[in-house]
Each structure stands twice: as structure tokens, then as C-alpha cells.
N, C-alpha and C positions, 0 to 999 in steps of 0.2 A: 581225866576229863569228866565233868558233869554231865550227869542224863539230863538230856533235855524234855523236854514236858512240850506236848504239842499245843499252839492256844486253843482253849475254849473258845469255841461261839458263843454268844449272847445273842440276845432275842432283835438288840436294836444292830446287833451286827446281821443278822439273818434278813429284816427288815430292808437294812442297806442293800442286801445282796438281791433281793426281791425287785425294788425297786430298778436297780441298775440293767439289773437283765428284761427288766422290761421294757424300760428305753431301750437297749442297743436292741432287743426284737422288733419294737414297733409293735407293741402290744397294746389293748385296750383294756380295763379290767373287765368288758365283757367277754374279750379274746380270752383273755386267761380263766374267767370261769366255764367258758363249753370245753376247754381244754382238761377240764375236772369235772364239770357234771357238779359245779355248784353255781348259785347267783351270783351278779358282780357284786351287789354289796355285803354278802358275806363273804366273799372271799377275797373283796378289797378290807374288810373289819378285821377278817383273821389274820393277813398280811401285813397289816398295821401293828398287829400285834394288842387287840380289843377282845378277841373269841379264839377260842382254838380249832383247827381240823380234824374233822377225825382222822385216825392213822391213814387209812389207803387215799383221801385225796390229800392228804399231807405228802404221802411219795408222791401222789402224780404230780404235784406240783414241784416237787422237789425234780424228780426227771423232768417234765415239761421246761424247766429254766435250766439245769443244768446246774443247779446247787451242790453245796456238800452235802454227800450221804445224813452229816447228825442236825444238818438244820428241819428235817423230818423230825423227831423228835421235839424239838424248841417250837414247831408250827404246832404239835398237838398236846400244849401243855397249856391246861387253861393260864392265863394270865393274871398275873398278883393283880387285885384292885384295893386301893386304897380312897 
């Protein structure tokens, strides 16, 4: 039997996952930034996947939704811009 290799997250998978949990919360992006102790439009930017978080509102976000543990990591990695 082959080892199986767990998927990767990707950023716009992380994004999905963002979004979704914030629908089925009833969330607002200002809900979700006093929940971190950031503004709604950075942390609607950095959600989007435009800015990154730093590490510890990256976990609180990631706890506050109920994410995967490695989508903390993908929220605070600045973003390729082209």
C-alpha cells in the first residue's frame, strides 16, 4: 500500500474556508476583526489573501473560525504580488 500524503492547503483554499465559516456564523467583517483586535478592512485584506497577519492574530483567527491548525501559517505569509 502507498503512503498517502495528507493535501496541502493553498491560500485560496484557506480563503474558502474563511469565508464559509463566516457565513454559517453570521459574522460581519467587523465581528470578525474585534474577535482579533484588528480593523475590518485589514482583516477583510488579509482574508482575502492581499496582506498577511501577524502570527498570534493569525491563530486567533484561526481559533475564532475553527480552521485548520496550518491555515495560520498560509494567513501570515505575505502574498506573492505580481
Amino acid at each position: 500500500m502507498k503512503d498517502q500524503i495528507a493535501p496541502t492547503l493553498t491560500r485560496e483554499d484557506v480563503t474558502a474556508l474563511i469565508l464559509a465559516a463566516r457565513k454559517a456564523r453570521g459574522l460581519s467583517w467587523e465581528g470578525m476583526a474585534q474577535r482579533i483586535g484588528m480593523s475590518p478592512v485589514f482583516t477583510h485584506s488579509a482574508c482575502m489573501g492581499m496582506n498577511a497577519f501577524p502570527a498570534d492574530k493569525a491563530q486567533a483567527l484561526v481559533a475564532a473560525l475553527d480552521l485548520p491548525a496550518d491555515a495560520a501559517d498560509l494567513l501570515s505569509e505575505p502574498p506573492t504580488k505580481i
